[in-house]
N, CA and C atoms as an extended XYZ file, in Angstrom:
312
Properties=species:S:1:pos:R:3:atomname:S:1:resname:S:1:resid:I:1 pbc="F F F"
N       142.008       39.035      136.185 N   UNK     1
C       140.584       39.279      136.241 CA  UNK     1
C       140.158       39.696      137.650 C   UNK     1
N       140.719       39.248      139.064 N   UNK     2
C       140.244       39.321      139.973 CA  UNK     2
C       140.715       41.407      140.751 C   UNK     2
N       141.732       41.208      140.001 N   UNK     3
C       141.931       42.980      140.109 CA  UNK     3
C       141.156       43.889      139.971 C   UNK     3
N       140.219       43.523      138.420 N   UNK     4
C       139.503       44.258      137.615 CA  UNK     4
C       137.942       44.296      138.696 C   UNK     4
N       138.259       43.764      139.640 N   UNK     5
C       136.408       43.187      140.362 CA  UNK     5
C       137.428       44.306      142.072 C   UNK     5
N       137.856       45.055      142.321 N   UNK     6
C       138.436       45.066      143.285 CA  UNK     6
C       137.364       45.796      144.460 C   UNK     6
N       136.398       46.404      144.312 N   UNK     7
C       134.783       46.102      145.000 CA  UNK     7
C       134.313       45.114      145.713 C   UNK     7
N       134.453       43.229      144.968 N   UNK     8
C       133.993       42.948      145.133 CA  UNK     8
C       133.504       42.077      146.925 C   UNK     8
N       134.945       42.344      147.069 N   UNK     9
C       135.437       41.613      148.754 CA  UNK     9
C       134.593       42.567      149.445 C   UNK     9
N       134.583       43.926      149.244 N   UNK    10
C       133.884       44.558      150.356 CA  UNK    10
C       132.188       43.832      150.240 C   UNK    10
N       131.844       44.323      149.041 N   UNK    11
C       130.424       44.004      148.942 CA  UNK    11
C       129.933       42.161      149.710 C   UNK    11
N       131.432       41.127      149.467 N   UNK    12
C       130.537       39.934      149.792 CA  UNK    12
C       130.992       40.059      151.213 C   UNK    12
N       132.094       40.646      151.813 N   UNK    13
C       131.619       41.185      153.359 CA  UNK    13
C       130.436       41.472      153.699 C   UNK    13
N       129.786       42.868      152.863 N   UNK    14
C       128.319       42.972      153.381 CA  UNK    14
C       127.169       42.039      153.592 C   UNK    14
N       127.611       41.335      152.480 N   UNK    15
C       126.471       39.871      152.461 CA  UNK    15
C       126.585       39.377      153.111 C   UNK    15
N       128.199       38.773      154.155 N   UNK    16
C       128.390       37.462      154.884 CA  UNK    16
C       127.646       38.026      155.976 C   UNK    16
N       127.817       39.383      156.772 N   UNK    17
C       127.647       40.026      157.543 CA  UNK    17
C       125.996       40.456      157.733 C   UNK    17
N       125.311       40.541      156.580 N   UNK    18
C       123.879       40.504      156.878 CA  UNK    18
C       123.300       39.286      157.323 C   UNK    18
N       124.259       38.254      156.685 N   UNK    19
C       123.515       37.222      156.615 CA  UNK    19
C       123.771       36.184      158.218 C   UNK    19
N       124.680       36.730      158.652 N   UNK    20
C       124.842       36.334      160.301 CA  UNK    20
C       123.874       36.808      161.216 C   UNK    20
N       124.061       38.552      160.920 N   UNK    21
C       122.640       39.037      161.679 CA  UNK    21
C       121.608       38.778      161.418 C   UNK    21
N       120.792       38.503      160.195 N   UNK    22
C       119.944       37.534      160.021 CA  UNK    22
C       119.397       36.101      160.858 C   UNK    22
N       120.816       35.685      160.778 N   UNK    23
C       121.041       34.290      161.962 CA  UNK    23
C       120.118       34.596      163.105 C   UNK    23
N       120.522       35.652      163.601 N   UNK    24
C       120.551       36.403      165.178 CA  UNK    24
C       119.118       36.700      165.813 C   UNK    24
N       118.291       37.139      164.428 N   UNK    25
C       116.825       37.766      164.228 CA  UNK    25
C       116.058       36.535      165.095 C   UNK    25
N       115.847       35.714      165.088 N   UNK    26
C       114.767       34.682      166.106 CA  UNK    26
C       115.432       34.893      167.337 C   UNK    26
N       116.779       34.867      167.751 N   UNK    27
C       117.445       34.727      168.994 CA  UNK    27
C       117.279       35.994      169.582 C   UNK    27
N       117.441       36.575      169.061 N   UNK    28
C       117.011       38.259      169.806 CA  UNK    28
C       115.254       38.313      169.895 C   UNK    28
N       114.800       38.172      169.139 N   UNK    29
C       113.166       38.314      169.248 CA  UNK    29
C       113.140       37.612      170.496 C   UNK    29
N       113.194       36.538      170.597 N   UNK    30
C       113.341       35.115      172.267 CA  UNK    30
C       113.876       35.874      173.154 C   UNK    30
N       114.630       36.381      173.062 N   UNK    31
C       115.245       36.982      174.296 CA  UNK    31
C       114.326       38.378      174.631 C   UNK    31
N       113.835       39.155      173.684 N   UNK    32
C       112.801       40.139      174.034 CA  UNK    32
C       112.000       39.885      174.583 C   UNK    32
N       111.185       38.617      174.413 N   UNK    33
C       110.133       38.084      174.662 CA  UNK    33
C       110.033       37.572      175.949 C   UNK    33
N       111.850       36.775      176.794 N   UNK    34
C       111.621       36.656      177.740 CA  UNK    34
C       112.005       37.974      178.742 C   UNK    34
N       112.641       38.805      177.983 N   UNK    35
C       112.778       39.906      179.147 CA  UNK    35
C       111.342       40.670      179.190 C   UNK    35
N       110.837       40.673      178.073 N   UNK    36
C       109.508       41.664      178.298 CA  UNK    36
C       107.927       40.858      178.573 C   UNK    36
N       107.865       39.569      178.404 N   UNK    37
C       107.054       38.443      179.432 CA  UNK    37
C       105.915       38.954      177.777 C   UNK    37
N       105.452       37.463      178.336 N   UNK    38
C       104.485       37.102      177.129 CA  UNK    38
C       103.064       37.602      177.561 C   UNK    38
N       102.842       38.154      178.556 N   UNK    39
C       101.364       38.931      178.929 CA  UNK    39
C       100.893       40.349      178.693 C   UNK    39
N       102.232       41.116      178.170 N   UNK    40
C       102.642       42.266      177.683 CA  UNK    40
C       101.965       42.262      176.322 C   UNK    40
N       100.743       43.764      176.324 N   UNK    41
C       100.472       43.416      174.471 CA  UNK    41
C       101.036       44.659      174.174 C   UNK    41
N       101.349       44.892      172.660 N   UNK    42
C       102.144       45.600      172.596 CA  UNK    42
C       102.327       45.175      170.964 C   UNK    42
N       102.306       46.059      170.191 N   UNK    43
C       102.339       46.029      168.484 CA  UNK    43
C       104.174       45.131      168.623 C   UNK    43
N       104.757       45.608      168.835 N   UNK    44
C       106.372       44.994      168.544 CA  UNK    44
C       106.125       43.399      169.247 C   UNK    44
N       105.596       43.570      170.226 N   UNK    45
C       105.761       41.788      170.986 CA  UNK    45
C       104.822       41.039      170.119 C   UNK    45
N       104.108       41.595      169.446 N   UNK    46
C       102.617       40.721      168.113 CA  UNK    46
C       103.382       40.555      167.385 C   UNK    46
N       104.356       41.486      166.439 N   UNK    47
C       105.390       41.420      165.790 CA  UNK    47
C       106.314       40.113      165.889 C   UNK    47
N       107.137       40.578      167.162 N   UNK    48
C       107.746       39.201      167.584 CA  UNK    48
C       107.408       37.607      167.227 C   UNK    48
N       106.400       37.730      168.184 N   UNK    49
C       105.263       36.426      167.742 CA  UNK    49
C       104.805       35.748      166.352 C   UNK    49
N       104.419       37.055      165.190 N   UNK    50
C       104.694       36.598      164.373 CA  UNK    50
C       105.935       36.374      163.428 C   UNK    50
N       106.597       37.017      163.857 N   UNK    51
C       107.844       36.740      163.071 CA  UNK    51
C       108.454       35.449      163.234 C   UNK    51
N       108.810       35.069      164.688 N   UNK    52
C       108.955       33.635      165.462 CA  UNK    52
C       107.874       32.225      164.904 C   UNK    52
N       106.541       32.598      164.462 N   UNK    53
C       105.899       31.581      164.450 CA  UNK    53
C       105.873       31.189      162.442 C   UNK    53
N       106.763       32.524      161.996 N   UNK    54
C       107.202       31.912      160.474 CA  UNK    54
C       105.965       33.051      159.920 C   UNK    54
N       105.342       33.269      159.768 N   UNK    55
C       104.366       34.350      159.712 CA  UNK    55
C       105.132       35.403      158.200 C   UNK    55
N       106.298       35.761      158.413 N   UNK    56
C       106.843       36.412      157.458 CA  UNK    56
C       107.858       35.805      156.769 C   UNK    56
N       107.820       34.794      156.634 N   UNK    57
C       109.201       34.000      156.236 CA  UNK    57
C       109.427       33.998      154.888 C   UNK    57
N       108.469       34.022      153.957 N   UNK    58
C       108.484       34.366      152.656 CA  UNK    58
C       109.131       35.967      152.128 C   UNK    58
N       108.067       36.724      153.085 N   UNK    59
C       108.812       38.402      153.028 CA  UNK    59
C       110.781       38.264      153.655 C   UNK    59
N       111.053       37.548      154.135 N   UNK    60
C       112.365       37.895      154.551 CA  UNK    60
C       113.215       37.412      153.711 C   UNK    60
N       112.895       35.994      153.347 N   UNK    61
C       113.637       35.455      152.411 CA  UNK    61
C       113.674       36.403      150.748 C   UNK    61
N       112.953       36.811      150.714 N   UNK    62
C       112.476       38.334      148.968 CA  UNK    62
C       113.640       39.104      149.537 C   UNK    62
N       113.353       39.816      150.695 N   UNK    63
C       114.306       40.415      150.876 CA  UNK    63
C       115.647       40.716      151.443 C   UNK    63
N       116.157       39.383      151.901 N   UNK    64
C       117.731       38.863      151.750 CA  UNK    64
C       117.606       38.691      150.674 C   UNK    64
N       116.731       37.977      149.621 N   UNK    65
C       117.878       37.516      148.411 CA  UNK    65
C       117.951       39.152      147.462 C   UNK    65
N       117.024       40.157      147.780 N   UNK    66
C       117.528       41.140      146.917 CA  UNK    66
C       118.511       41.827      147.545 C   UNK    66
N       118.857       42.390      148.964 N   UNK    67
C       119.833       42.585      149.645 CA  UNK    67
C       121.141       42.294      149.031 C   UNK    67
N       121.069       40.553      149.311 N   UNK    68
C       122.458       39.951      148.875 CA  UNK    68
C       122.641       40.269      146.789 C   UNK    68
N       121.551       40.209      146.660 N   UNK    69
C       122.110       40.319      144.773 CA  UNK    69
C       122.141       41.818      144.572 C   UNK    69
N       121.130       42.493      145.123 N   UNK    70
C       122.064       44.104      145.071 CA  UNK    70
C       123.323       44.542      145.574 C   UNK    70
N       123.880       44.132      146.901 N   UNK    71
C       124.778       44.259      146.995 CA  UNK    71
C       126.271       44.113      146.560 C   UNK    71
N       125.880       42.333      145.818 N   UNK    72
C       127.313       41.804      144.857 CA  UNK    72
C       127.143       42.877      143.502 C   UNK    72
N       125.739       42.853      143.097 N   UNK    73
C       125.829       43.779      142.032 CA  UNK    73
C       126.541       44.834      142.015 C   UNK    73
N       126.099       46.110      143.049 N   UNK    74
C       126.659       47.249      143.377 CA  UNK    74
C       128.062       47.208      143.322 C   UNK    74
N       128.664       46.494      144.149 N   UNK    75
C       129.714       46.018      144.206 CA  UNK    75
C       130.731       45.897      143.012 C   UNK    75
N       130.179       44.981      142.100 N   UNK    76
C       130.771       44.940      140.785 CA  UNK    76
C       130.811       45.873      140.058 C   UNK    76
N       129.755       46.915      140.155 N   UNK    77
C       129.446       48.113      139.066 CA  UNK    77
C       130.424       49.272      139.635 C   UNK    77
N       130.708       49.403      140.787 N   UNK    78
C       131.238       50.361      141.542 CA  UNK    78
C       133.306       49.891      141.031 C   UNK    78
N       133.202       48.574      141.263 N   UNK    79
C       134.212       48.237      141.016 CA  UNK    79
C       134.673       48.898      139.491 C   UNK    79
N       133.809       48.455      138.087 N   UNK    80
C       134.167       48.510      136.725 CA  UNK    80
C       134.201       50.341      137.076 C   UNK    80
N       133.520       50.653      138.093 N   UNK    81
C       133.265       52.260      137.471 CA  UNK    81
C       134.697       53.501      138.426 C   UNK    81
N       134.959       52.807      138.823 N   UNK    82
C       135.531       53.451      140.106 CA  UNK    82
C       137.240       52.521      139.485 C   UNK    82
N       138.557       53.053      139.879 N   UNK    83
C       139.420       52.426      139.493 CA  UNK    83
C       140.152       52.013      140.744 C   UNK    83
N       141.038       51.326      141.412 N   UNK    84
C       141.823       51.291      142.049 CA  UNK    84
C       142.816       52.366      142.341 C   UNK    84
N       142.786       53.081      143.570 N   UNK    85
C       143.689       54.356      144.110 CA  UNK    85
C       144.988       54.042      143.550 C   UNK    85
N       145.761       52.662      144.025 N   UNK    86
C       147.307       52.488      143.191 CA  UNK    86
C       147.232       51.584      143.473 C   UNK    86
N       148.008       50.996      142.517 N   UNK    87
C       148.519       49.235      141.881 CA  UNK    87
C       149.159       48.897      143.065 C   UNK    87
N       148.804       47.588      143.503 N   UNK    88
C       149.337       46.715      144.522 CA  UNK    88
C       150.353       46.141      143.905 C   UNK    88
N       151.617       45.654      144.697 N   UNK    89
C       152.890       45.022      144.433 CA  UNK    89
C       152.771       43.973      143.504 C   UNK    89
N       151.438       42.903      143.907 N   UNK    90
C       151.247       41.961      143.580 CA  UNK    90
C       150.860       42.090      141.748 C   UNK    90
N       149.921       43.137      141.219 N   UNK    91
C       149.494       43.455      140.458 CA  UNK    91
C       150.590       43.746      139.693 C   UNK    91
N       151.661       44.538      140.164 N   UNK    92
C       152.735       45.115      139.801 CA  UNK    92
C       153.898       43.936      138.942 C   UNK    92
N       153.669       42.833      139.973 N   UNK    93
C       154.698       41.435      139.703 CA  UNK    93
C       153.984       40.759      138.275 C   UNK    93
N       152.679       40.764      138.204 N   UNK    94
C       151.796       40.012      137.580 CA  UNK    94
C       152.326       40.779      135.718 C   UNK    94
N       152.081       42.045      136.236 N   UNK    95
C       151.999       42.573      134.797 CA  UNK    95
C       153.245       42.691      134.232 C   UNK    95
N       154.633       42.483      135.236 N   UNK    96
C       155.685       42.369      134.917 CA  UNK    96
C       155.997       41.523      134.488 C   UNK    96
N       155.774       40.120      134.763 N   UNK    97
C       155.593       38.435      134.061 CA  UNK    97
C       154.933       38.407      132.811 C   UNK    97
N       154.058       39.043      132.481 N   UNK    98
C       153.317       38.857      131.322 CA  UNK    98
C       153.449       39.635      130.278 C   UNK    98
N       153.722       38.461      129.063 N   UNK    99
C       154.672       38.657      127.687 CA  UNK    99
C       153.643       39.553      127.142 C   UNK    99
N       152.803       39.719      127.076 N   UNK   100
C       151.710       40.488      126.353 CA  UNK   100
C       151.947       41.762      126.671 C   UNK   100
N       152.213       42.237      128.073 N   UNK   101
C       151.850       43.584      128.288 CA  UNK   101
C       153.542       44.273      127.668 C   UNK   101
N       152.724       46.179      128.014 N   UNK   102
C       154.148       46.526      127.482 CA  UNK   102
C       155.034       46.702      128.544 C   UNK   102
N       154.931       45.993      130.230 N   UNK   103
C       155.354       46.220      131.411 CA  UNK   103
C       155.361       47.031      132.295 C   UNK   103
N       154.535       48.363      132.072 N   UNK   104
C       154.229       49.317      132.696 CA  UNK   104
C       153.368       48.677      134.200 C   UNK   104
């Protein structure tokens, strides 16, 4: 079964990987904030501010979780639709063990 999904590692890469930089999003805003000083007005530093004070936290969380479920999705669909370039060794051993197939 896990052959038949062979998409799917890339796609939950993408997820683990958004979801670190995600991590990152308050720590970088802080660090803007102290390189560019809090007396500075400026649409992106209001931004900042609200983003930091939770202001959008509902909007981010909507859109990680569609991020992450489009992506496993995609992932899977790309997988069923798209085939594997050539059979791995392992795949190769598997279908050779098993009484069912015709061993090809």
């Amino acid at each position: 079964m896990a052959d038949r999904f062979h998409c799917l590692k890339y796609g939950l890469a993408f997820v683990l990987s958004f979801i670190g930089v995600k991590m990152l999003l308050p720590l970088l805003a802080e660090g803007v904030i102290m390189v560019v000083g809090d007396d500075t007005h400026s649409a992106f530093l209001d931004f900042t501010h609200r983003f930091l004070s939770g202001e959008y936290k509902q909007e981010f969380i909507n859109i990680s979780l569609g991020v992450a479920a489009g992506a496993i999705f995609l992932s899977i669909i790309l997988s069923l639709v798209l085939h594997p370039s050539g059979a791995t060794e392992e795949s190769k051993l598997f279908r050779s063990l098993d009484p069912d197939s015709d061993g090809n």
